[in-house]
C-alpha positions as CSV (number, residue, x, y, z in Angstrom):
1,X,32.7,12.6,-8.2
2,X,30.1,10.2,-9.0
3,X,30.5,6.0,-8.9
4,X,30.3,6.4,-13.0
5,X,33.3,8.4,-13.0
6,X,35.2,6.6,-10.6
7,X,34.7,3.3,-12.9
8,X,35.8,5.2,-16.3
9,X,32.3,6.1,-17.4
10,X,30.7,2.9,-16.9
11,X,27.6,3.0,-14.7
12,X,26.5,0.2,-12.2
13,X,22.7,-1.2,-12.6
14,X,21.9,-3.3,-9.3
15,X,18.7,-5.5,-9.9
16,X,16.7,-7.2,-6.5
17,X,15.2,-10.3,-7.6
18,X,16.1,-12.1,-10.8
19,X,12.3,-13.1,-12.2
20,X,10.4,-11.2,-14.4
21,X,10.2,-7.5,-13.6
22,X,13.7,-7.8,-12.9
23,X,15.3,-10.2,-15.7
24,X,13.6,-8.2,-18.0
25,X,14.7,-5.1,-16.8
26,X,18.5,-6.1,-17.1
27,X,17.8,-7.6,-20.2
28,X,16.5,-4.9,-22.3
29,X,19.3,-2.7,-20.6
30,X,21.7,-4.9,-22.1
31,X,20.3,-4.6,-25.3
32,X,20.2,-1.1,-25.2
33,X,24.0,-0.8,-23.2
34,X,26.4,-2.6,-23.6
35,X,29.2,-3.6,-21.0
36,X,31.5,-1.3,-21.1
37,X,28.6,1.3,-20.8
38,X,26.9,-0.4,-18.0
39,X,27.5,-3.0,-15.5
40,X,24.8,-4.9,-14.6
41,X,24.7,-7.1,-11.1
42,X,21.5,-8.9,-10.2
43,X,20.9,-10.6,-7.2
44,X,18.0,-13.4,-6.4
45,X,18.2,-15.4,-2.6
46,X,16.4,-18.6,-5.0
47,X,18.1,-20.9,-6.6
48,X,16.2,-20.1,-10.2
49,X,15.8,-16.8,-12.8
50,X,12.9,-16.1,-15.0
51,X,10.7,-18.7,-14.4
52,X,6.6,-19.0,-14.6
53,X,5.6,-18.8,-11.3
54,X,1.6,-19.1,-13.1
55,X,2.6,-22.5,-14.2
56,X,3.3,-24.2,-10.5
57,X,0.0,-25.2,-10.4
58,X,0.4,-27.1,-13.4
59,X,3.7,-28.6,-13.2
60,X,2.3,-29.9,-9.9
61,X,-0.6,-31.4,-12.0
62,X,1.9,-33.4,-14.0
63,X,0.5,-31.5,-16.8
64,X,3.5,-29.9,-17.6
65,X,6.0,-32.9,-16.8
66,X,9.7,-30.9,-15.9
67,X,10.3,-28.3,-13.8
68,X,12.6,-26.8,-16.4
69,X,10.0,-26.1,-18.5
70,X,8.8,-23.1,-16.9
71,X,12.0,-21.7,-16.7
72,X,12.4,-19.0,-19.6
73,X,16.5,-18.0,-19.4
74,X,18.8,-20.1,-17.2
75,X,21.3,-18.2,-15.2
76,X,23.6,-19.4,-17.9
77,X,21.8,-17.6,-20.3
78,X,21.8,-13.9,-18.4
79,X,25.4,-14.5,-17.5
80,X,26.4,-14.9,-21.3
81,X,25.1,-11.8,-22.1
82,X,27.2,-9.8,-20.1
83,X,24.9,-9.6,-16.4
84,X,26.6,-10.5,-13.6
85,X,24.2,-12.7,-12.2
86,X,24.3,-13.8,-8.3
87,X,22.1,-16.9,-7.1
88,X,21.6,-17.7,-3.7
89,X,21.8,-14.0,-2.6
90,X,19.8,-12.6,-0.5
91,X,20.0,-8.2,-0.5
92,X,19.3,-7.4,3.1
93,X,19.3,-3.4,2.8
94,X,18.9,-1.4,0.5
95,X,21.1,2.2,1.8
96,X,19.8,5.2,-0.2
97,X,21.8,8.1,0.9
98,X,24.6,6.0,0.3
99,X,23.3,4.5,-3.0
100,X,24.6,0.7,-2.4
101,X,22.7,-2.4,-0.8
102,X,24.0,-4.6,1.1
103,X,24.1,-8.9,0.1
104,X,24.3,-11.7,2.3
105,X,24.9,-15.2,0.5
106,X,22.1,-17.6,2.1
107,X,24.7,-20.5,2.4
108,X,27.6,-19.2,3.7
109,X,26.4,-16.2,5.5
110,X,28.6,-13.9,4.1
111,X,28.3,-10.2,3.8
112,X,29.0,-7.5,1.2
113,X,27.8,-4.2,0.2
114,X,27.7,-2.8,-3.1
115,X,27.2,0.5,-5.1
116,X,25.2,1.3,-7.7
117,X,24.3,4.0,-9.8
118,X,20.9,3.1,-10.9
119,X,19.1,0.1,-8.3
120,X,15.7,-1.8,-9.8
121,X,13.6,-3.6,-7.3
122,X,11.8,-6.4,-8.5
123,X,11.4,-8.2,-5.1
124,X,8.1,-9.6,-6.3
125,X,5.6,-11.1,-3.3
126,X,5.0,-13.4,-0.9
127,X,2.5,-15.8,0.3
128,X,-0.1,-14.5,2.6
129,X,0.9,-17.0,5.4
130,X,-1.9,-16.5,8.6
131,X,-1.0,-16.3,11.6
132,X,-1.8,-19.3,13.6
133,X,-0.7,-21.9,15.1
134,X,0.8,-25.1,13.5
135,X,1.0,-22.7,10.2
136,X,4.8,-23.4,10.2
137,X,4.4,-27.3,10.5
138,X,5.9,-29.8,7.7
139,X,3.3,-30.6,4.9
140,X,2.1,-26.7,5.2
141,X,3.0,-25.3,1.7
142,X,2.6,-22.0,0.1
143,X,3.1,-22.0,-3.9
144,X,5.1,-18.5,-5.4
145,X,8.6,-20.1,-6.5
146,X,9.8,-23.5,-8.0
147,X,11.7,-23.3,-4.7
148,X,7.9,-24.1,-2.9
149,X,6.9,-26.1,-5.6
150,X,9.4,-28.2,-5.9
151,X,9.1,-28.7,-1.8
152,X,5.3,-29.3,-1.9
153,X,6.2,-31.9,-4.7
154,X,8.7,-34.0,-2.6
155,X,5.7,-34.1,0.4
156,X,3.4,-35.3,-1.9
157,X,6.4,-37.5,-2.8
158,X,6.6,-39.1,0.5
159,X,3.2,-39.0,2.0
160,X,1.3,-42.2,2.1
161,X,-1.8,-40.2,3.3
162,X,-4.2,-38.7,0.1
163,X,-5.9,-35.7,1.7
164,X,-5.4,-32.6,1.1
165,X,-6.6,-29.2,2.2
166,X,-6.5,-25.7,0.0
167,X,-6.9,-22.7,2.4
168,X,-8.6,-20.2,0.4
169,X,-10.0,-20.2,-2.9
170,X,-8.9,-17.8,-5.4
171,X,-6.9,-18.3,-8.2
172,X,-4.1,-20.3,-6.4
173,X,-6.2,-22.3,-4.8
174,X,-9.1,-23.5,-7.3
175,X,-5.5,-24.0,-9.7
176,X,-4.0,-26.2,-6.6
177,X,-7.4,-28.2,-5.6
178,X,-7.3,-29.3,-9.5
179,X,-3.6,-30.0,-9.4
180,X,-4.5,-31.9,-6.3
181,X,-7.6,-34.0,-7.6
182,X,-5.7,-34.5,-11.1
183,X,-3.1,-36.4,-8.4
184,X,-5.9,-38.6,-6.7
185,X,-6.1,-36.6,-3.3
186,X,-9.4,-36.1,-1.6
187,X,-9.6,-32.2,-2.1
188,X,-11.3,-30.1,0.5
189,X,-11.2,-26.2,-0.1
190,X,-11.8,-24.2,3.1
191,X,-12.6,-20.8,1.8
192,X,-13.4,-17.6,3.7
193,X,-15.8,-15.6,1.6
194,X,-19.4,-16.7,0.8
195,X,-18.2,-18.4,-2.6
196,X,-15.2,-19.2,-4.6
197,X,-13.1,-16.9,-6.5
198,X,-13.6,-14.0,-4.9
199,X,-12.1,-11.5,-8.2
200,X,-15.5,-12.0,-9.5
201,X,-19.4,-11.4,-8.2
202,X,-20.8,-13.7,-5.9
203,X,-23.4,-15.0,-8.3
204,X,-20.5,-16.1,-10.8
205,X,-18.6,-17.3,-8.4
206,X,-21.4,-19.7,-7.6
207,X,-20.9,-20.8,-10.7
208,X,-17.2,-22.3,-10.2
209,X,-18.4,-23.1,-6.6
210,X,-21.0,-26.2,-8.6
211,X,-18.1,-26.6,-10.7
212,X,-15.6,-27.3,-8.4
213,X,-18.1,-29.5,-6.4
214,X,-19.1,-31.2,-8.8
215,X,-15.6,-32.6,-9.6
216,X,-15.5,-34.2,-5.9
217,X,-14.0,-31.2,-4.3
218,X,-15.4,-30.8,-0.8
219,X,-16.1,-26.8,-0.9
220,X,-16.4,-25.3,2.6
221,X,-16.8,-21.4,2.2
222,X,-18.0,-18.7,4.9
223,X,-15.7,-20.5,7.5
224,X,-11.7,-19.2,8.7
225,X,-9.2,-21.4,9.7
226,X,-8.3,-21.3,13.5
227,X,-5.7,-23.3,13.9
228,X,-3.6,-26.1,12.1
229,X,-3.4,-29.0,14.2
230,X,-0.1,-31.7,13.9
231,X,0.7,-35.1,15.0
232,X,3.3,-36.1,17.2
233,X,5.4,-36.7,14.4
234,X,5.0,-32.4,14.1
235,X,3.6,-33.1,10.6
236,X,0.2,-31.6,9.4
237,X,-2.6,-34.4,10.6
238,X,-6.1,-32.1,10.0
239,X,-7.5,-28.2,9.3
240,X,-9.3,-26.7,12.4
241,X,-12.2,-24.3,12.0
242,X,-14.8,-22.8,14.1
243,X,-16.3,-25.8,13.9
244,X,-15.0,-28.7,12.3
245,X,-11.9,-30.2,11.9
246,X,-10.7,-31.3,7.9
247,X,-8.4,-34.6,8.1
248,X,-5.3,-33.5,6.5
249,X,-1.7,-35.1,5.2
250,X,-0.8,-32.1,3.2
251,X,-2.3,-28.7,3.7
252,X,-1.8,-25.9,0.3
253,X,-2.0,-22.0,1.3
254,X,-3.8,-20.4,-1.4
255,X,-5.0,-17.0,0.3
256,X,-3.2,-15.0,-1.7
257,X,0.4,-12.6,-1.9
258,X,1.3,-9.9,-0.5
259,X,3.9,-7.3,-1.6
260,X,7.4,-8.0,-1.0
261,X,8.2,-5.1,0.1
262,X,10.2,-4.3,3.8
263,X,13.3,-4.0,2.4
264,X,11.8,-1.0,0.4
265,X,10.0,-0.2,3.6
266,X,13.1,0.1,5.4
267,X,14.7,2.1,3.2
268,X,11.8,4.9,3.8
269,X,10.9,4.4,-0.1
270,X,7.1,5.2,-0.2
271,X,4.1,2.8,-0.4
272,X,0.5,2.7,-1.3
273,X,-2.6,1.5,0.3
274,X,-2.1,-2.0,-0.4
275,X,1.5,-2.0,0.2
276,X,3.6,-2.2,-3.0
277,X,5.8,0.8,-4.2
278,X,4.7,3.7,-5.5
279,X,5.7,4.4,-8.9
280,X,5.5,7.5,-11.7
281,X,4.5,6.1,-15.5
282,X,8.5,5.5,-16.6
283,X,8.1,2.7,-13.5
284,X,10.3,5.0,-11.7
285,X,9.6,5.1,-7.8
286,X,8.2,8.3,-6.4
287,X,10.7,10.6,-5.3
288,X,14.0,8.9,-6.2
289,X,15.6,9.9,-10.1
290,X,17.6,6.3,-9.8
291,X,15.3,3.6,-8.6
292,X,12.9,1.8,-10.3
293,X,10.4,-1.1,-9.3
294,X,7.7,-3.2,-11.3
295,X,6.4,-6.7,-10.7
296,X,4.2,-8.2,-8.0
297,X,6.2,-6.0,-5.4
298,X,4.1,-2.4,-6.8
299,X,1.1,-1.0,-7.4
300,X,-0.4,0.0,-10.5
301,X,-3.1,2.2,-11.5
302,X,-6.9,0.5,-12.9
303,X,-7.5,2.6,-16.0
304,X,-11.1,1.9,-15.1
305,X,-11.2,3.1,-11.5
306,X,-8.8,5.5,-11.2
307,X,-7.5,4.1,-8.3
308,X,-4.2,2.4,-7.5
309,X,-3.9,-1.7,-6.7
310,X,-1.9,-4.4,-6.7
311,X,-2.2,-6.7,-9.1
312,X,0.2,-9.9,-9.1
313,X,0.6,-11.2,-12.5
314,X,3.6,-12.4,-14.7
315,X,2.2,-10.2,-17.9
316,X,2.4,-7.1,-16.0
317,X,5.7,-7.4,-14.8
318,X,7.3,-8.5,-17.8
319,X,5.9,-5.1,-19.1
320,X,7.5,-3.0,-16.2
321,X,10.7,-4.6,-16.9
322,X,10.4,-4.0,-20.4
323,X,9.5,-0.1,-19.6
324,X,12.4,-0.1,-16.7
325,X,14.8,-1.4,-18.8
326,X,14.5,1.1,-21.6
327,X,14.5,4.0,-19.3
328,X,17.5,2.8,-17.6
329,X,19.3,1.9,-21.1
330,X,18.7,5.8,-22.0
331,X,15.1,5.1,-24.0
332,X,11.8,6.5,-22.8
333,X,8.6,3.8,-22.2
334,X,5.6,4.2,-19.5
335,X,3.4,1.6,-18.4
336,X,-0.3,3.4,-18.3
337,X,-2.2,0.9,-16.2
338,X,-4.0,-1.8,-16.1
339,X,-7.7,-2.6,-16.4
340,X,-8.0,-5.8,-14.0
341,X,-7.9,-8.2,-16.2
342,X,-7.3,-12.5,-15.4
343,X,-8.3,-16.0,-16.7
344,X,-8.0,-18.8,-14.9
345,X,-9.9,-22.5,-15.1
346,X,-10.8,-25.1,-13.0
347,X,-10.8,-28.7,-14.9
348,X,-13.0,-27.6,-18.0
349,X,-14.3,-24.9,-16.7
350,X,-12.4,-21.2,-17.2
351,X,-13.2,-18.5,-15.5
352,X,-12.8,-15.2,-16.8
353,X,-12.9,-11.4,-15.3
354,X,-11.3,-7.8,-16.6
355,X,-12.9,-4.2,-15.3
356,X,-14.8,-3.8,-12.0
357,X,-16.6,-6.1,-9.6
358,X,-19.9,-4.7,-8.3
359,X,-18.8,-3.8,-5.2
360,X,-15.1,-2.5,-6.6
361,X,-17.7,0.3,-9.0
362,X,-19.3,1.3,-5.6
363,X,-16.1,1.7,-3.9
364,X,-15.0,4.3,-5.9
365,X,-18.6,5.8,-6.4
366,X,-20.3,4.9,-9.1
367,X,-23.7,3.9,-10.5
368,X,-23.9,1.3,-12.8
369,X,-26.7,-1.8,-14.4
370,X,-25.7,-4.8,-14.4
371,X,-26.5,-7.9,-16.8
372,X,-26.6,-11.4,-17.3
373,X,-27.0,-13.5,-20.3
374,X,-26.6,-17.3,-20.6
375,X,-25.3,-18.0,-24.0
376,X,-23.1,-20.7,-25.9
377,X,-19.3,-21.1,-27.1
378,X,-20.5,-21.9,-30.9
379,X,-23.4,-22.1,-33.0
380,X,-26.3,-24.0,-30.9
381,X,-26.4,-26.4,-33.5
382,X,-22.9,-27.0,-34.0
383,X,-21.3,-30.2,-32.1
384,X,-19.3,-29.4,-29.3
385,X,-21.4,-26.0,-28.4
386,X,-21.2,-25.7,-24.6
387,X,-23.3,-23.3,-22.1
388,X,-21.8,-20.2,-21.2
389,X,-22.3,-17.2,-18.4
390,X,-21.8,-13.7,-19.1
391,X,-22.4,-10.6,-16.6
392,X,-21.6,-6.9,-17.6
393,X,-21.4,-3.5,-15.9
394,X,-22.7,-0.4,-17.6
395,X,-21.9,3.0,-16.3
396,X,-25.6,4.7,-15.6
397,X,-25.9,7.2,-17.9
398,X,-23.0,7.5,-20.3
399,X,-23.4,3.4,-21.1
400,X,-19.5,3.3,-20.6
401,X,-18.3,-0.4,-19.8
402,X,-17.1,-1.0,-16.1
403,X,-16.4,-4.8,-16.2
404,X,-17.0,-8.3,-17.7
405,X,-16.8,-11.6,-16.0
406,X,-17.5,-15.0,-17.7
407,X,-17.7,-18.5,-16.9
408,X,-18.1,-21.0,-19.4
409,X,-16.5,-24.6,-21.1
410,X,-14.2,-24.3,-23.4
411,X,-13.9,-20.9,-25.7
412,X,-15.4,-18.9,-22.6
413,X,-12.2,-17.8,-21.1
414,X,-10.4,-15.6,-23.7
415,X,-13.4,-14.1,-25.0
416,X,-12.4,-11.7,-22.0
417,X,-10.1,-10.0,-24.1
418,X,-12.5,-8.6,-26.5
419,X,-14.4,-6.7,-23.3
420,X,-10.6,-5.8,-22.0
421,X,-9.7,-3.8,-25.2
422,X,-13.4,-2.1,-25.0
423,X,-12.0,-0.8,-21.4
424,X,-9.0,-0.3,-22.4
425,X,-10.4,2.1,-25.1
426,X,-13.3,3.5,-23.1
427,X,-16.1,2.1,-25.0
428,X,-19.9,2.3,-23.9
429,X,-21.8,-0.8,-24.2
430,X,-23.6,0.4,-27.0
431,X,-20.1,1.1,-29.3
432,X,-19.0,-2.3,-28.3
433,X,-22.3,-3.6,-29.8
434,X,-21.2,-2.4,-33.6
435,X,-17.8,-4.6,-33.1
436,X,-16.7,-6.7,-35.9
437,X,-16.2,-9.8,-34.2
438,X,-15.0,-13.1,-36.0
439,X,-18.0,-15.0,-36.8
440,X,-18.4,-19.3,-38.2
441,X,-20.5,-21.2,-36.3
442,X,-17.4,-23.5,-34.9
443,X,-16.4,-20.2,-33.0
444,X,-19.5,-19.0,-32.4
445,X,-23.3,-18.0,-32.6
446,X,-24.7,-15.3,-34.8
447,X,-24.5,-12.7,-32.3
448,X,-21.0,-13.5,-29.9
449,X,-22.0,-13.9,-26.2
450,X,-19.9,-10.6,-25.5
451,X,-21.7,-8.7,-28.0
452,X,-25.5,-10.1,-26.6
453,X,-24.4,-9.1,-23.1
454,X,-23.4,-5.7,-24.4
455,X,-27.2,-5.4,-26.6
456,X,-28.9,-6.2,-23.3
457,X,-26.5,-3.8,-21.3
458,X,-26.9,-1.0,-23.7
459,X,-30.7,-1.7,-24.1
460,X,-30.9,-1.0,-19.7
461,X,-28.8,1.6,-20.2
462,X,-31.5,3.8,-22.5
463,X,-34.3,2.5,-20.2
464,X,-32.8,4.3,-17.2
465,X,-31.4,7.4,-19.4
């Protein structure tokens, strides 16, 4: 007899982690089911429920002034339509065979188990958090929920000290060392690789490296934190390298996230390379008929490479939840993939990639030009026009676009989404070069900056035919 059954024909959805993938999910399962069809129980160990975990950086800022803000649906809001929503939960195992987790409420410590019919994980990721000493120390903050930014908020709160230090410098941390200089701290960024942002080629990222330099942010890249060294107080007094040390009153970790996934670990469900489930197209994870996943805690295949990664963003696991959420209400939706694309900006400077990196198209074997045209947001002549950087990868051979990065002022950044439906739709360079793009000179020159990198791509291509 199955748990359906033994409720009178209503099945059980359990949902891990009540942000996007996973709000989503129950959502569009409600829509689709209602209660007396299926039950839905979702559990979250935070204190919050869909909420922007992108717009931290900005709500430290002050540019977006209430933490409420990001918050799309209040628990309120998912209770009222029939999901039986539990904060402060923590799920602590997830038992397969027996096809029930069990909860443990982070206040109280209590401990329950419950069934399910059909379980989502949405566990999402966490903070890369080296392993080091003083790494655990008070004014040491990483930056994935409204939980940690709310904390690094009430430090900057009550430190009389104004500098700060951003480990690492991808998109967390060139958004953080702008939150931080936007609050009048003396920014420095201690940064692994060669040069900032490291989703894009070294010689863009060059680029943002003046950038960010050139609004007062101290840049220290090709160096690795050894150690974070604390007062007697046990607070966070400097940064320690191989050789320096970086005066510190508040220190930001901004290497990165990892998957969230050892419960799914434990439970012997299977991972890829980088760590996050494995999934079929319905978001369905490998092997198992009545568990999904989606969000930050999977992988998902690059529509350009081939190749499975993981790729931490709030669009794509709104999508998974909109695709788990339909196959678990009795629907049918797939997620195909992704092809890499993300937009970020430092100050007035955005910063833009989708497709490959050089090194990502040799990784995966193939042979490609490369091009790089300097161009402008609008008409040269027209006030306001502002420089602007493109690069493009060309397939050798068949022309076919591999990747676009751009950094530029203002208008730069989403002009990445013309070069993300090319991939998308497995246009060559010289195709892409035929677009009709919108054209006035307040929006831009003649020929659009996309479009000249494409001519000079396509041109290299023929050359080495």
């Amino acid at each position: 007899m199955s748990m359906s059954e033994r409720r009178g024909g209503t099945e059980r959805l359990v949902v891990i982690g009540a942000d996007a993938a996973g709000m989503s999910a129950a959502s569009q399962a409600r829509r689709l089911r209602g209660p007396g069809e299926l039950e839905i129980v979702a559990f979250e160990r935070g204190h919050f429920t869909s909420f922007s975990a992108c717009g931290i950086p900005y709500w430290v800022s002050g540019d977006v002034p209430e933490r409420d803000d990001l918050i799309a649906r209040t628990p309120e809001e998912h209770r009222a339509r029939g999901i039986d929503l539990r904060l402060r939960t923590e799920v602590t195992e997830i038992d397969v065979a027996g096809r029930r987790v069990r909860a443990r409420a982070v206040d109280s410590g209590a401990e329950s188990w419950t069934s399910y019919d059909k379980l989502v994980i949405a566990t999402g990721a966490r903070p890369i958090r080296p392993d080091l000493p003083g790494t655990d120390a008070a004014g040491v903050h990483g930056v994935q929920t409204l939980d940690d930014g709310q904390a690094l908020l009430d430090t900057l709160a009550r430190t009389r000290g104004r500098r700060a230090v951003v480990v690492g410098a991808g998109y967390i941390g060139v958004e953080m060392a702008e939150a931080l200089i936007k609050r009048g701290y003396e920014v420095t960024v201690v940064n692994r690789a060669k040069e900032p942002m490291s989703t894009l080629d070294p010689d863009m990222g060059r680029l943002v490296h003046r950038a960010m330099a050139g609004l007062g942010i101290t840049m220290v890249d090709d160096a690795e934190v050894t150690k974070v060294l604390t007062g007697e107080d046990g607070r966070v007094r400097a940064v320690a390298t191989e050789g320096a040390e970086y005066p510190a009153d508040v220190v930001v970790l901004g290497i990165g996230v990892r998957p969230e996934t050892s419960l799914a670990e434990a439970a012997g469900l299977p991972l890829g390379a980088h760590g996050g489930l494995l999934t079929d197209r319905a978001m369905r994870v490998l092997g198992h008929e009545d568990i999904w996943a989606g969000g930050d805690c999977v992988e998902v295949l690059n529509l350009v490479s081939g190749q499975e990664q993981h790729v931490p963003l709030g669009t794509h696991a709104n999508k998974h939840g909109q695709v788990i959420g339909t196959n678990v209400g009795g629907g049918y939706a797939t997620f195909p993939g992704v092809v890499g694309t993300a937009v970020s900006k430092v100050c007035d400077l955005e910063i833009a990639r989708t497709g490959l990196r050089e090194k990502d198209a040799r990784r995966v074997g193939l042979q490609f030009e490369t091009v790089v045209i300097e161009s402008t947001s609008r008409a040269g002549y027209y006030p306001g026009a502002s420089p602007m950087t493109v690069k493009m990868l060309a397939e050798r051979r068949t022309g076919r676009l591999l990747g676009v990065q751009i950094v530029g002022r203002e208008g730069a950044g989403k002009r990445v989404d013309v070069a993300a439906v090319a991939l998308t739709a497995g246009l060559t360079v010289e195709q892409m070069t035929a677009l009709d793009l919108g054209y006035a000179p307040p929006f831009s020159p003649v020929w659009d900056p996309v479009l000249v990198a494409a001519r000079k791509a396509a041109a290299k291509v023929r050359a080495g035919a």
